[in-house]
C-alpha positions as CSV (number, residue, x, y, z in Angstrom):
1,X,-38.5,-18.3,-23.8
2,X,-36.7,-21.4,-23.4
3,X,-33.9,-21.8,-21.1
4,X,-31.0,-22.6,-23.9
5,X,-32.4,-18.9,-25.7
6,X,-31.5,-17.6,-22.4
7,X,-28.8,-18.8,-22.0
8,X,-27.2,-18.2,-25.4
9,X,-29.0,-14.2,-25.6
10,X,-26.8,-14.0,-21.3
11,X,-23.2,-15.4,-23.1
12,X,-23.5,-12.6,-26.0
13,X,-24.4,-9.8,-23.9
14,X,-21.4,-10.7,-21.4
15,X,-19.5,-10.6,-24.8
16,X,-20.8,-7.4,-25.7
17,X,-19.8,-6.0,-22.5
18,X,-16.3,-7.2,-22.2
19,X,-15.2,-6.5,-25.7
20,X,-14.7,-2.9,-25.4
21,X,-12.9,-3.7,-21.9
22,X,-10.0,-5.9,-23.8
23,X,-8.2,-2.9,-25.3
24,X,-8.1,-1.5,-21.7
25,X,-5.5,-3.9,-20.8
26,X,-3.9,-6.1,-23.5
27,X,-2.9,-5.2,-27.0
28,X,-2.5,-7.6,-29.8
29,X,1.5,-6.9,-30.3
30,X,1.7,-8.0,-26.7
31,X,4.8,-10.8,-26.2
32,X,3.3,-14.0,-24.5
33,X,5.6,-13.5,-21.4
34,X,5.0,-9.6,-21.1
35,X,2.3,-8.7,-20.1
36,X,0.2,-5.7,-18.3
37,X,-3.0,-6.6,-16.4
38,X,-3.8,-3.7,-14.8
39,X,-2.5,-0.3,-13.5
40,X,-3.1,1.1,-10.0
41,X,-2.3,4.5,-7.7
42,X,1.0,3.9,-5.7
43,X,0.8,7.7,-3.9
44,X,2.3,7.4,0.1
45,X,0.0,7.7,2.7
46,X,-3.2,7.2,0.1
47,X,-4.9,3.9,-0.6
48,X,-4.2,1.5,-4.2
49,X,-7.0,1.7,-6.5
50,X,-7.1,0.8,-9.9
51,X,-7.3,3.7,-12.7
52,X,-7.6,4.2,-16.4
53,X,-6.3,7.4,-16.3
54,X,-3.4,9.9,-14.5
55,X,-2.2,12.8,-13.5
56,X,1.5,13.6,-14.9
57,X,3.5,13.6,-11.6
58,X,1.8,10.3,-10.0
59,X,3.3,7.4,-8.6
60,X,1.8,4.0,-10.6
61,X,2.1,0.9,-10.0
62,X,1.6,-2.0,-13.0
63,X,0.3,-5.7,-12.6
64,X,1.7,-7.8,-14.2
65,X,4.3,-10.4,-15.5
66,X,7.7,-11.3,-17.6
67,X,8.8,-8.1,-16.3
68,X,12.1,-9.5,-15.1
69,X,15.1,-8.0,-17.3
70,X,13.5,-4.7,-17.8
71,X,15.5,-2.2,-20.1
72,X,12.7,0.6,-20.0
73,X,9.2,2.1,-20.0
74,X,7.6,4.6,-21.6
75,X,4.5,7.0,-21.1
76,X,2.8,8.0,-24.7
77,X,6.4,7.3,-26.2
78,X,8.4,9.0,-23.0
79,X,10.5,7.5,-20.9
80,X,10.3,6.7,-17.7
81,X,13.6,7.4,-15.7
82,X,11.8,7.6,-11.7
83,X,11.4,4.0,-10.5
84,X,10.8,2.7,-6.6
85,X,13.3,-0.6,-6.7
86,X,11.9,-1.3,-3.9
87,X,8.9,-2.6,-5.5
88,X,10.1,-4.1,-9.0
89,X,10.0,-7.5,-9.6
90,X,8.9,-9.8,-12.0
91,X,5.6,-9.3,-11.7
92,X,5.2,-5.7,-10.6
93,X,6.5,-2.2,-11.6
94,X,6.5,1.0,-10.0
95,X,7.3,4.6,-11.4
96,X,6.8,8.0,-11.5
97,X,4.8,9.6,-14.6
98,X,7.0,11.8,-16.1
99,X,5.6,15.6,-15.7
100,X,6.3,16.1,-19.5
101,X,4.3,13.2,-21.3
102,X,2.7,14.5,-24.3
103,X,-1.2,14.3,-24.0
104,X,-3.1,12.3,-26.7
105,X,-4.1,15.3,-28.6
106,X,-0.3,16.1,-29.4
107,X,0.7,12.4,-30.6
108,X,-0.5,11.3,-34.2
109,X,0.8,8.0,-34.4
110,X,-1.8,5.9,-32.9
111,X,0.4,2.9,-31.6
112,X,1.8,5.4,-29.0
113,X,-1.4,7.6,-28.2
114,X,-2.7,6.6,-25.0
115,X,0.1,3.7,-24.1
116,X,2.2,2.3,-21.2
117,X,4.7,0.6,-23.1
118,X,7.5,-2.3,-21.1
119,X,10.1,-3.1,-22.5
120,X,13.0,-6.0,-21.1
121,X,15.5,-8.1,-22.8
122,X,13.5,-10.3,-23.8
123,X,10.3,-8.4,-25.1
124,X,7.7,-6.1,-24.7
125,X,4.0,-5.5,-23.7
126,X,1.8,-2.7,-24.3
127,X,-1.1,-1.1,-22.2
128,X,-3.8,0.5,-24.6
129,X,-6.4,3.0,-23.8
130,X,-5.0,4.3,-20.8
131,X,-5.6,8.3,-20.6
132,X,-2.7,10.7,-19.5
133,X,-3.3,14.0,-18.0
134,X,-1.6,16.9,-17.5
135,X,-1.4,18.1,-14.1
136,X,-1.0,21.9,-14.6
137,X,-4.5,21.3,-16.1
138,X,-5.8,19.7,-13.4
139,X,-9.7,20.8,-12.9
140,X,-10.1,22.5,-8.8
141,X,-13.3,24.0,-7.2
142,X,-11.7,26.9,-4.9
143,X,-14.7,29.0,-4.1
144,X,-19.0,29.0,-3.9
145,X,-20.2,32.5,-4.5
146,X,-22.8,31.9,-1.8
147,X,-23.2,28.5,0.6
148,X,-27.1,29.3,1.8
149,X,-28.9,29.9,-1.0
150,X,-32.5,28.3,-2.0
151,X,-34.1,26.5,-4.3
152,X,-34.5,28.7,-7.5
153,X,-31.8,31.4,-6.9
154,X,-28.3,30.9,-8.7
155,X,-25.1,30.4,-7.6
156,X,-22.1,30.4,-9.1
157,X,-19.2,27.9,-8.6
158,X,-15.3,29.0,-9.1
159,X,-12.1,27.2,-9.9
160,X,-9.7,26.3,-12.8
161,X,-10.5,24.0,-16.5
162,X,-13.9,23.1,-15.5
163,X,-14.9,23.4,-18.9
164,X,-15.7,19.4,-19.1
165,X,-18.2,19.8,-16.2
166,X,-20.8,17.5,-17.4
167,X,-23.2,18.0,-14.1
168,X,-23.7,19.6,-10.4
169,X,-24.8,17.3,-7.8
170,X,-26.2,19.4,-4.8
171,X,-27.4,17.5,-1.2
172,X,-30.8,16.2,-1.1
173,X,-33.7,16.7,1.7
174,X,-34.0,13.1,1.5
175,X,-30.5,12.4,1.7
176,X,-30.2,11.7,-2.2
177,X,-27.9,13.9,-4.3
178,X,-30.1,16.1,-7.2
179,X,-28.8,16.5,-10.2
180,X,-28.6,19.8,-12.5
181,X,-27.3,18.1,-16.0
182,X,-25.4,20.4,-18.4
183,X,-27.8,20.7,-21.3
184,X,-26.2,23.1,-24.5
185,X,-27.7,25.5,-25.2
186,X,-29.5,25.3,-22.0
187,X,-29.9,28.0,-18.8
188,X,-29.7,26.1,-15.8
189,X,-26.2,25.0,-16.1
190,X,-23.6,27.0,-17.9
191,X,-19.8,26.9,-17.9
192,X,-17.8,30.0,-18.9
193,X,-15.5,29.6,-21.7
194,X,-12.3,29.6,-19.6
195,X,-13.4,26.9,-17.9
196,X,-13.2,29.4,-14.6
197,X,-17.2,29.8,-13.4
198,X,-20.1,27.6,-13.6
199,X,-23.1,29.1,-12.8
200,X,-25.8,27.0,-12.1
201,X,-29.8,26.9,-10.9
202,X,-30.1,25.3,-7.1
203,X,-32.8,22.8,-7.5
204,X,-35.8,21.9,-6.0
205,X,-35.8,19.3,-3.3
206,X,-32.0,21.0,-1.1
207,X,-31.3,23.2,1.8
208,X,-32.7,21.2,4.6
209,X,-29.4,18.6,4.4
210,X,-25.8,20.5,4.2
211,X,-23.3,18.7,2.4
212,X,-20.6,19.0,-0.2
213,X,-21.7,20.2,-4.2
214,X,-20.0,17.4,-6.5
215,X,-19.1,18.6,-10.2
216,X,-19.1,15.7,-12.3
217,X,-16.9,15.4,-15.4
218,X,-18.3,12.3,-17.0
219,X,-15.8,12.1,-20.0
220,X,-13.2,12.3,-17.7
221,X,-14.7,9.9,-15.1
222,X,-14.1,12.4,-12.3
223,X,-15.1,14.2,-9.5
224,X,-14.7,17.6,-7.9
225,X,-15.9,18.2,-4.6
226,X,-16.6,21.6,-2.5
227,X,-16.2,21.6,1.4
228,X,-19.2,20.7,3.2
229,X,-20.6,23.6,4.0
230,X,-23.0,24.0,1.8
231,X,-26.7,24.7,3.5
232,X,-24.6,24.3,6.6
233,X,-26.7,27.2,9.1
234,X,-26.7,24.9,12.5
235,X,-24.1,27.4,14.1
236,X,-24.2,31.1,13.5
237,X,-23.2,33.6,15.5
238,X,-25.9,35.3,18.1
239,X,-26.8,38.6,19.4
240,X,-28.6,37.6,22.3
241,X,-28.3,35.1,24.6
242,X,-28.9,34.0,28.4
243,X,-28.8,38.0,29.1
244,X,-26.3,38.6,27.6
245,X,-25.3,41.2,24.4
246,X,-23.2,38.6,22.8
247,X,-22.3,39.7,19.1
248,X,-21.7,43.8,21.0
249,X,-20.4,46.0,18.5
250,X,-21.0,48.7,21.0
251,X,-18.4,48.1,23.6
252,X,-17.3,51.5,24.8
253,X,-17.8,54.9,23.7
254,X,-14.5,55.9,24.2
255,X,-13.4,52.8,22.1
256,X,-14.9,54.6,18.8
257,X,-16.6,51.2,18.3
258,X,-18.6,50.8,16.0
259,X,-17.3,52.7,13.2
260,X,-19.6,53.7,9.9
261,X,-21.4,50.9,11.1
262,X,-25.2,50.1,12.6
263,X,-26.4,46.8,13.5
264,X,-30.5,46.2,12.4
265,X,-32.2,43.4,13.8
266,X,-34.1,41.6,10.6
267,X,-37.0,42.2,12.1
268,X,-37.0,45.6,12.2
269,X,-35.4,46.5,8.6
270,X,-36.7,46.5,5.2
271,X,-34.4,46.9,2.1
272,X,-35.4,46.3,-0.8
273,X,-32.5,46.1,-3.0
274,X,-30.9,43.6,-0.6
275,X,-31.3,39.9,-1.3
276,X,-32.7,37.6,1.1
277,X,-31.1,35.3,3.2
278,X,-29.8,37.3,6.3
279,X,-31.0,35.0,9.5
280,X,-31.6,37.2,12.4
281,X,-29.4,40.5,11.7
282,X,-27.5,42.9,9.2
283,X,-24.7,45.3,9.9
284,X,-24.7,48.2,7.4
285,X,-21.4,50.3,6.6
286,X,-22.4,53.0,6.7
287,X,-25.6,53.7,8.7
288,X,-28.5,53.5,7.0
289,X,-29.8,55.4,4.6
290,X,-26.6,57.1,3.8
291,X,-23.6,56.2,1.5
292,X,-20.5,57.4,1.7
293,X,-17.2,57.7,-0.4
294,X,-15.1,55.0,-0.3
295,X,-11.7,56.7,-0.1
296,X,-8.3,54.6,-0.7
297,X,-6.6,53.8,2.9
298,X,-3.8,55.2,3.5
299,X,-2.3,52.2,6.1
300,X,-2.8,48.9,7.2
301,X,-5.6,50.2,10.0
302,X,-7.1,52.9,8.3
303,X,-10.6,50.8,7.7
304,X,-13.7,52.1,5.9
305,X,-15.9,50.8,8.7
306,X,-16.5,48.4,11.2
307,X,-17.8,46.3,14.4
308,X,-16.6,44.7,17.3
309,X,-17.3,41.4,19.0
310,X,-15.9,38.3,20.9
311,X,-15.2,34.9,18.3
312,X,-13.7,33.2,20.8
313,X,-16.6,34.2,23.3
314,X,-19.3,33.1,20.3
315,X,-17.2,29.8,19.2
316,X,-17.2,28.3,23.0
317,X,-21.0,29.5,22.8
318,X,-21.6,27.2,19.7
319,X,-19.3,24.3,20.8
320,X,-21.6,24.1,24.3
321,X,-24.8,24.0,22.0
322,X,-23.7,21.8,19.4
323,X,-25.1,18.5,20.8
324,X,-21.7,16.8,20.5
325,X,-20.7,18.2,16.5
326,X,-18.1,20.3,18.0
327,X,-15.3,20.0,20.4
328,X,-12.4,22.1,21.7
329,X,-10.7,18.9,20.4
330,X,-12.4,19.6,16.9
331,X,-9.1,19.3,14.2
332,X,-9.1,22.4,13.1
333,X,-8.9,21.7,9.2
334,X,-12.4,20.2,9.7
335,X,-14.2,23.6,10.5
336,X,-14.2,27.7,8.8
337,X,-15.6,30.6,10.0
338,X,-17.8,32.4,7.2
339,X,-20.0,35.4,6.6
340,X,-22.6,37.1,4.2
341,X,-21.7,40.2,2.4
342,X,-22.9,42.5,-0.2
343,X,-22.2,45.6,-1.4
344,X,-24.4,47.9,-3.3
345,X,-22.1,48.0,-6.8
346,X,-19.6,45.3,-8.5
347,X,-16.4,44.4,-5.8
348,X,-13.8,46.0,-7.5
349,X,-11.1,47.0,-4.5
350,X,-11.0,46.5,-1.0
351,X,-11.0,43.3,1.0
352,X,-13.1,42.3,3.9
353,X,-11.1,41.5,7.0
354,X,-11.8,39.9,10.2
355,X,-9.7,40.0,12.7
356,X,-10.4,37.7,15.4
357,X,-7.7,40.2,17.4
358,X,-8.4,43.8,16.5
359,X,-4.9,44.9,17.1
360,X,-3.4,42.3,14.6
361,X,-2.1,44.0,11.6
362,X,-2.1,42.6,8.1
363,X,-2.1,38.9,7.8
364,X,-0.8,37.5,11.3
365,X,-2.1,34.7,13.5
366,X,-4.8,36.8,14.4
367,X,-6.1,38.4,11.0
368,X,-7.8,37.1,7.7
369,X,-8.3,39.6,4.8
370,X,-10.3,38.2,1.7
371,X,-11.4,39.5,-1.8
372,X,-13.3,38.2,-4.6
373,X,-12.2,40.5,-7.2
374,X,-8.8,41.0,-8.5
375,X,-7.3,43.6,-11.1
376,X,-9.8,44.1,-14.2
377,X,-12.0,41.5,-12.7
378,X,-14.3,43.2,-10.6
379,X,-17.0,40.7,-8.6
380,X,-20.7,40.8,-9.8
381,X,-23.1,40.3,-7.0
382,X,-25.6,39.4,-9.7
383,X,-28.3,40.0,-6.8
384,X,-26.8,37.6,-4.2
385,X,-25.0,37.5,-1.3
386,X,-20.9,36.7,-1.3
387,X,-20.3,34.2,1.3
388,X,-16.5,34.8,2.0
389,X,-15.1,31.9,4.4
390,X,-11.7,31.8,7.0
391,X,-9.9,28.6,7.2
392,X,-9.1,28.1,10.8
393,X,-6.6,25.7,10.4
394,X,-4.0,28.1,8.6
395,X,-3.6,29.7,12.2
396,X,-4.3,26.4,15.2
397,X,-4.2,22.9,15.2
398,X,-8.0,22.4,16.7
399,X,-10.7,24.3,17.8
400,X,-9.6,25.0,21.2
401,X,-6.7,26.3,20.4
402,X,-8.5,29.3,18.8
403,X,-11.2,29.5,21.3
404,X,-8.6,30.2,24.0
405,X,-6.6,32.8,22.1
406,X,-9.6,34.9,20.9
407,X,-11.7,34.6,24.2
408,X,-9.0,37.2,26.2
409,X,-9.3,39.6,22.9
410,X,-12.2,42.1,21.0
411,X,-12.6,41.1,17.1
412,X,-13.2,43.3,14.8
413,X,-14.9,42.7,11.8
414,X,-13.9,45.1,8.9
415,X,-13.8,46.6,5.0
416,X,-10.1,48.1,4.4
417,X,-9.8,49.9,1.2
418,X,-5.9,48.4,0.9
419,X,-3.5,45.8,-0.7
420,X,-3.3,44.5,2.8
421,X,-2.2,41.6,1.5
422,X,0.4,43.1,-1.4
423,X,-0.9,40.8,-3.8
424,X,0.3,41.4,-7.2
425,X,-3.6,40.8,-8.5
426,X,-5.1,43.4,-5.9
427,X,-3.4,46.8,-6.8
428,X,-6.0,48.5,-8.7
429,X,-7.2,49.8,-5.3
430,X,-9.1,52.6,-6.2
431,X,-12.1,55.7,-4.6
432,X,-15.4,54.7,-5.1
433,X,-18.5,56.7,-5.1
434,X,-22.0,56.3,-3.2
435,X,-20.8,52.9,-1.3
436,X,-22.5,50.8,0.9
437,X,-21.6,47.5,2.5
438,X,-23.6,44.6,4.2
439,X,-23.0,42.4,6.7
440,X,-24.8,39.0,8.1
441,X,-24.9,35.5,8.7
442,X,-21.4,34.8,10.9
443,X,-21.0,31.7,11.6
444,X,-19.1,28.0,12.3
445,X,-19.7,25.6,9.5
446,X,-17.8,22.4,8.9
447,X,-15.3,22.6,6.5
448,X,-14.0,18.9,4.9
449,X,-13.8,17.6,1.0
450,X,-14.8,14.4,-0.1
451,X,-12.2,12.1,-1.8
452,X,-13.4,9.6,-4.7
């Protein structure tokens, strides 16, 4: 091919390329002396980038110029009336989305749908294709039905409107993320109607890296990240170690400890309606082979069954074996405490507590209580383990802060059969039948969220 073909077949592709970029940031009505450039995040404390979308609520900032005698802007036809004067001038703008700017969907005249309109004494300029969003719709991931699964089994992702999920991204063995693509009409990816689950097939090629699971939202251009625990199994909890009984549920007779509870090393138990997964041990509530009634408590320490340990004694265990990726100085945001559960029927009352302190009471410094199911939604197991997880940074500032206060204390580890929590979405509490409840897999894992 010659060189002028090249050359020529280069300067229309570049064409091709740009033209659908021009409506971005000019439109044709534009006055020579306004005009928009670009638009970028102005949020304190988070770096400027630019965007072709927001969130209602968000601090913007425009690029521009001729903005000198401004008289107004508006947001899909609203007006803006919170501005930062300490950053106007001629050639830059910054304001605050108003929270009620109508989304493109609810605007039919097309010169305002998706527009950042300027308006001064002496003209106006207009920013096309530029996507508003409402904030009370924003998409979240809050919960992983279980973080140490394998290659084949299914897991199921929770949150709010991820109904535009478009893929999940899980950590690579080779460091590479592997993609599960949502196909219609296909198995491996679905996405509840609500927008509220995805449940999705955990590929081939993951569980020897731990990492974050992305959810990608291609239409939108976004991302939603889980914490980083997933695979994450460096750091679990031990029965045994340098001579010592350290995870003792069997401190003192007289102590009534443990209560409808057995500990089974995994060596020495075979169930076979219980998944796999459990590492090295299982606590059963009740004793195997029995079940029991599951009556409603009548107080805030009348538990179904438990055992007792030390998580301060275990934590300062796992920071001295860490190899550096714990410290006492650890910010405690950056780590969780989690566990393994299942129980022999759908979740549909009851929470699971742990309290690092037995003799906390309800939800102090010293007490977590968690449930997956809430009224009229019970929890389906679906065959899998429930990985429940305990931010540690809702009680301490770092890691050492907890080791310290739970090393002088027994925990206890717990099902309570009560609104422990009062929670207007847990009061269906209710007797079950014939119940059973399992127990593995405590451990440390790292606990932080990727930003774009």
């Amino acid at each position: 091919m010659k060189i002028t073909d090249k050359i020529l077949k280069n300067l229309c592709l570049s064409a091709l390329l740009l033209f659908p970029l021009l409506g971005v940031f000019s439109c044709s009505d534009d006055d020579d002396d306004v005009r928009i450039y670009s638009v970028w995040t102005n949020m304190l404390n988070e770096e400027s980038k630019q965007i072709s979308s927001v969130y209602t609520g968000t601090w913007i900032r425009l690029d521009g110029s001729g903005f000198s005698g401004l008289e107004a802007i508006y947001c899909n036809g609203l007006q803006v009336t919170e501005y930062n004067s300490t950053y106007m001038s001629d050639s830059h703008l910054t304001f605050r989305v108003p929270s009620g700017v109508p989304m493109s969907h609810e605007i039919a005249d097309e010169s305002v749908r998706n527009t950042i309109r300027v308006l001064t004494s002496h003209g106006e300029g207009i920013y096309c294709n530029f996507i508003f969003k409402d904030v009370n719709k924003m998409p979240s991931i809050t919960d992983v039905s279980y973080t140490l699964p394998k290659s084949g089994d299914f897991i199921t992702i929770m949150g709010k409107f991820l109904n535009s999920a478009s893929a999940v991204y899980f950590p690579g063995n080779d460091g590479n993320e592997v993609a599960v693509p949502f196909i219609e009409g296909g198995e491996d990816m679905t996405v509840t109607v609500d927008g509220t689950r995805i449940r999705v097939k955990v590929p081939q090629g993951v569980g020897e890296r731990s990492g974050s699971i992305r959810v990608e939202m291609a239409d939108r251009g976004e991302n939603y990240y889980t914490p980083n625990y997933m695979f994450y199994d460096k750091a679990m909890f031990v029965h045994d170690h340098e001579g010592t009984v350290a995870l003792d549920y069997g401190l003192d007779s007289n102590l009534d400890s443990p209560k409808n509870c057995k500990y089974y090393p995994i060596s020495s138990i075979s169930i076979p309606s219980l998944p796999e997964g459990a590492r090295d041990y299982i606590f059963c509530m009740p004793e195997l082979p029995a079940t029991l009634p599951l009556p409603v408590a009548t107080h805030n320490d009348d538990t179904f069954g438990f055992f007792r340990f030390s998580t301060g004694k275990q934590l300062a265990y796992l920071v001295e074996h860490s190899n550096g990726e714990f410290a006492r100085e650890t910010d405690a945001r950056k780590v969780a405490l989690q566990a393994d559960i299942y129980i022999n029927q759908p979740w549909s009352t009851g929470v699971v507590a742990w309290r690092m302190d037995k003799s906390s009471r309800g939800n102090g410094a010293g007490a977590w209580n968690v449930a997956a199911w809430t009224n009229n939604k019970p929890y389906d197991f679906a065959g899998s383990w429930k990985t429940v997880t305990f931010p540690i940074h809702t009680k301490y500032a770092i890691l050492g802060e907890a080791i310290d206060t739970w090393s002088g204390v027994q925990s206890l580890f717990a099902f309570l059969n009560y609104n422990i929590q009062n929670d207007a979405n847990l009061t269906n509490i209710k007797q079950l039948d014939n119940f059973r409840l399992f127990v593995t897999n405590l451990r440390l894992v790292p606990y932080e969220t990727p930003e774009e």
